[in-house]
N, C-alpha and C positions, 0 to 999 in steps of 0.2 A: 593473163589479161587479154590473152586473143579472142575471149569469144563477148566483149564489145567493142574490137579494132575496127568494125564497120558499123556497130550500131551506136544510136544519137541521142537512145534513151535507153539505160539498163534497168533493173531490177534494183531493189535496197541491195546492201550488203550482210550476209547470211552475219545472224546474230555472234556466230564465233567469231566472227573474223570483228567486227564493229565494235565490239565489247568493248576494247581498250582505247578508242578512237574516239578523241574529243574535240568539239570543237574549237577551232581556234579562236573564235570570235568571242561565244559565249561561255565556254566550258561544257556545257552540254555532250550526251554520248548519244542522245538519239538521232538516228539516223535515216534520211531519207531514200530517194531516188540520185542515180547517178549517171550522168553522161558524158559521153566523151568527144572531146571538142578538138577539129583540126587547128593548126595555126593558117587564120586566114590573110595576115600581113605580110608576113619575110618566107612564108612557101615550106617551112621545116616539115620534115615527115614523121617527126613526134606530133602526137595525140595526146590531150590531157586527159583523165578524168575526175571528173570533181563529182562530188556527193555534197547534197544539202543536206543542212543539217533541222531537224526534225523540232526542234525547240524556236531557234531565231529564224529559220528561213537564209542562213548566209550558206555559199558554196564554197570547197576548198577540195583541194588534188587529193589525192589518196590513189597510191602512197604520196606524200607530201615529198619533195623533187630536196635534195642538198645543196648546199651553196656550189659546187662543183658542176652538179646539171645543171642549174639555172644557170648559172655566167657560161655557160656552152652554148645555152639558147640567144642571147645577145649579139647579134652579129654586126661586123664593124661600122654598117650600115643605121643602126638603129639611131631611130627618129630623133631621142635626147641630147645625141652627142654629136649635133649640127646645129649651125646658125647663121645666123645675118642676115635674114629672109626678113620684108615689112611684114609679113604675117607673122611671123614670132615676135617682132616687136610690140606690134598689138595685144597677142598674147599677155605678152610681159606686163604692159601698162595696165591691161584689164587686172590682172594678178597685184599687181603693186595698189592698184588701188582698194582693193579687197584687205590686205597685209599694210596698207599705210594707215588702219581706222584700229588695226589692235594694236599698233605698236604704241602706247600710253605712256612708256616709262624707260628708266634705262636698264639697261643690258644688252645682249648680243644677239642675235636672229642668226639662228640656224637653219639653212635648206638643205635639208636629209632628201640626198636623192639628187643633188644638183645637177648631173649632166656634166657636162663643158663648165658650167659657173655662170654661161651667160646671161643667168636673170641677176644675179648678185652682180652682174658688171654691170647692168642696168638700173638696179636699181641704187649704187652707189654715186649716182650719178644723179640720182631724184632724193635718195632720203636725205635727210639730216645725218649728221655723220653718227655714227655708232657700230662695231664691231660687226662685219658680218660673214659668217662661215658657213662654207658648204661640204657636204661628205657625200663620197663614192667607195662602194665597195670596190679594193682591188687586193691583187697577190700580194703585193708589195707595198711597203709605206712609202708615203711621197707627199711633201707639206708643200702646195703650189700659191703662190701671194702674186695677186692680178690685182687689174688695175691703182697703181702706184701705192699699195698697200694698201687700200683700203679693201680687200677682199681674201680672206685665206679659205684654199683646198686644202683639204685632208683625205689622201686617197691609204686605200688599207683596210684592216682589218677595227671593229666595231673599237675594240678596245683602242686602235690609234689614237680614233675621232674622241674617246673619253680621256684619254689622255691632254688633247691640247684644247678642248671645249672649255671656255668660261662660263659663268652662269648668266645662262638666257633669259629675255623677256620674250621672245615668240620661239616656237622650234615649228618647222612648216615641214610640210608631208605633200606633197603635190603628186599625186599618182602614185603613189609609192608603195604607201601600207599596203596594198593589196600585192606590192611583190614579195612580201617578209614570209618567210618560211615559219616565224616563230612571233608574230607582231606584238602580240602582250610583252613580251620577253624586252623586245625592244622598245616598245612605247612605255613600259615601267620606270624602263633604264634612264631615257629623255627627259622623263618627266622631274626624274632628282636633279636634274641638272637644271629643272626651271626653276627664278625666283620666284617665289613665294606671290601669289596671282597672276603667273605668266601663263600663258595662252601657250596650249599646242593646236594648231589647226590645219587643215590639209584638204583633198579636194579628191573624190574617189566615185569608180563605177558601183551601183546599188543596184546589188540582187531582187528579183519580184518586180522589178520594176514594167511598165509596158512596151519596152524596146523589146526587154526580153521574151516577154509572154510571146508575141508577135517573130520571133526573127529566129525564137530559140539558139541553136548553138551556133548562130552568125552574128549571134549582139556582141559587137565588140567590146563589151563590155569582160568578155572569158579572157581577152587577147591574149589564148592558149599558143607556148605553157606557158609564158611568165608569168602572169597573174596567179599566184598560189591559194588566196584565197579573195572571193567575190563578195562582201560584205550588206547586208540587208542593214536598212537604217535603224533597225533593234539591235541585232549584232553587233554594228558598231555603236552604239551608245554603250551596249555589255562591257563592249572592249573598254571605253574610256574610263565606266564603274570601276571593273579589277584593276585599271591601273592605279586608281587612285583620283583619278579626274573627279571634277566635279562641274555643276554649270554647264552643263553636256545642250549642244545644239546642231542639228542635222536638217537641212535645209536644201530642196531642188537648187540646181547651179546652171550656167548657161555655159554648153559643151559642144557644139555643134560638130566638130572633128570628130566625138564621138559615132554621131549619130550617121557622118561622111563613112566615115571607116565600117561602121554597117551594110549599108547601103551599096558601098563597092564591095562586100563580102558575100552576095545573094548570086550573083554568078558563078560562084564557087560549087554552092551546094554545099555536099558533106564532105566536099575532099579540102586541102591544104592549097592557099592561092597567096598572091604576092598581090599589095596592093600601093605602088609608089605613090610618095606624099611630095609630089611634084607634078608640074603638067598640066597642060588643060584639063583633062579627064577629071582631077584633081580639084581645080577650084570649082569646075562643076559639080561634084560632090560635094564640096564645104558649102557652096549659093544653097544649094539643096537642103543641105543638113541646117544653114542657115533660118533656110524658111519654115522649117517644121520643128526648128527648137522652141517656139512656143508652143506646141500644140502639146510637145513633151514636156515641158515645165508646167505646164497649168493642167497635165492628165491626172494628177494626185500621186502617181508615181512617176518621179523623173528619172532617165537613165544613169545621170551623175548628179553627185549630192558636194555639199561643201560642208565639211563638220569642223566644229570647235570646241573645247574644255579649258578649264581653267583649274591652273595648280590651288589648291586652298591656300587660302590669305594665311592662316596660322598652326 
């Protein structure tokens, strides 16, 4: 791999080596261009590179990273696993109201990928009562029940969280799908666990988009390496077909932290930079990213999308 450790745009990958190499999005083996992208958030000196795939347009690592590299890339700093900031409460409200227009029915609401839990203590607090669980991958199992019961964590391994899930009306993906090593696999699994028209939906950065074209491998949209695969809004439609989804809807979103987190990423250049999501410097980039998230949602390509499916009625 040394000889694109400095370069930002490679070559395809030589037919022997791509043959067996499909995408995770769509299943497709054609393959495109590959580049390799610093971590320009937490400063790591791992480089990812991702190769698009030549069918949908989505990007993904190659080689594809094991749960063991990836949870090494997390560090105890990261963004997810802090709170009590007005600004994440806004967050939060923005999000609940988005997830309070699917919730139609009963069952249980899953947030794969919770963090701390802090949107589920939040929004236990605004919904109507009904079950609601979140899951983090960790070494160990650990079943954590917040705020006065009405919220359970399930920390552990995938089988844990299948173990004590009941069956859902919403399972939500907020940033997430784009860190699964294997997303089909998992979004499959989810999806038996929905009732019978329940809603998976979630909230992801979209490959092709005009961040990207423009910013290349500083759109942080790569937010290299966690992000394991970069999803094009065909791709993820793909993804939601194999699963079995139906009802498939992919739609621009308003991200603006996105578009901050860019923007502090051009000082960089090609190397690895640290960029704190605190600070003046900080809410200067989010005014920022603020003001041009329309120009981004109404370009035809937005840099994050918000997708939905629905489990079939029968």
């Amino acid at each position: 791999m040394e000889e694109f450790a400095e370069a930002r745009i490679s070559p395809r990958l030589p037919a022997s080596e791509s043959a067996g190499i499909e995408c995770p999005a769509c299943g497709a083996r054609g393959l495109g261009e590959r580049r390799s992208v610093p971590d320009h958030e937490y400063g790591l000196a791992h480089r990812a590179c991702y190769t698009r795939c030549g069918a949908c347009a989505s990007e993904f690592q190659t080689p594809m990273p094991d749960l063991a590299a990836l949870a090494s890339w997390y560090p105890p700093s990261y963004h997810s696993m802090g709170g009590g900031s007005r600004l994440l409460e806004i967050r939060h409200d923005l999000r609940l109201r988005r997830l309070g227009r699917l919730l139609d029915g009963e069952g249980a609401l899953l947030d794969y990928g919770c963090g701390d839990g802090g949107f589920l203590v939040h929004a236990s607090r605004k919904l109507s009562p009904r079950p609601l669980y979140g899951y983090e991958i960790a070494d160990r199992p650990e079943r954590i029940v917040l705020a006065d019961g009405a919220v359970t964590i399930i920390r552990g391994s995938f089988a844990d969280l299948l173990r004590e899930l009941p069956a859902c009306r919403l399972i939500a993906m907020n940033h997430v799908v784009e860190h699964l090593p294997d997303p089909l696999a998992v979004v499959r699994m989810l999806a038996e666990r929905l009732l019978p028209g329940g809603l998976f939906e979630g909230q992801t950065p979209a490959a092709g988009c005009l961040e990207q074209r423009l910013l290349g491998a500083r759109w942080s949209g790569y937010h290299a390496p966690r992000h394991t695969v970069v999803f094009s809004p065909a791709g993820l439609r793909r993804l939601c077909e194999r699963a079995g989804l139906v009802e498939i809807s992919v739609r621009g979103a308003f991200n603006p932290a996105g578009l901050a987190l860019s923007l502090g990423s051009i000082p960089h250049g090609d190397a690895p930079g640290v960029i704190p999501r605190r600070g003046l410097r900080w809410l200067a980039l989010l005014g920022i990213g603020a003001a041009l998230a329309p120009v981004d949602f109404l370009s035809g390509a937005p840099a994050v999308v918000d997708f939905s499916a629905r489990k079939p009625r029968s």
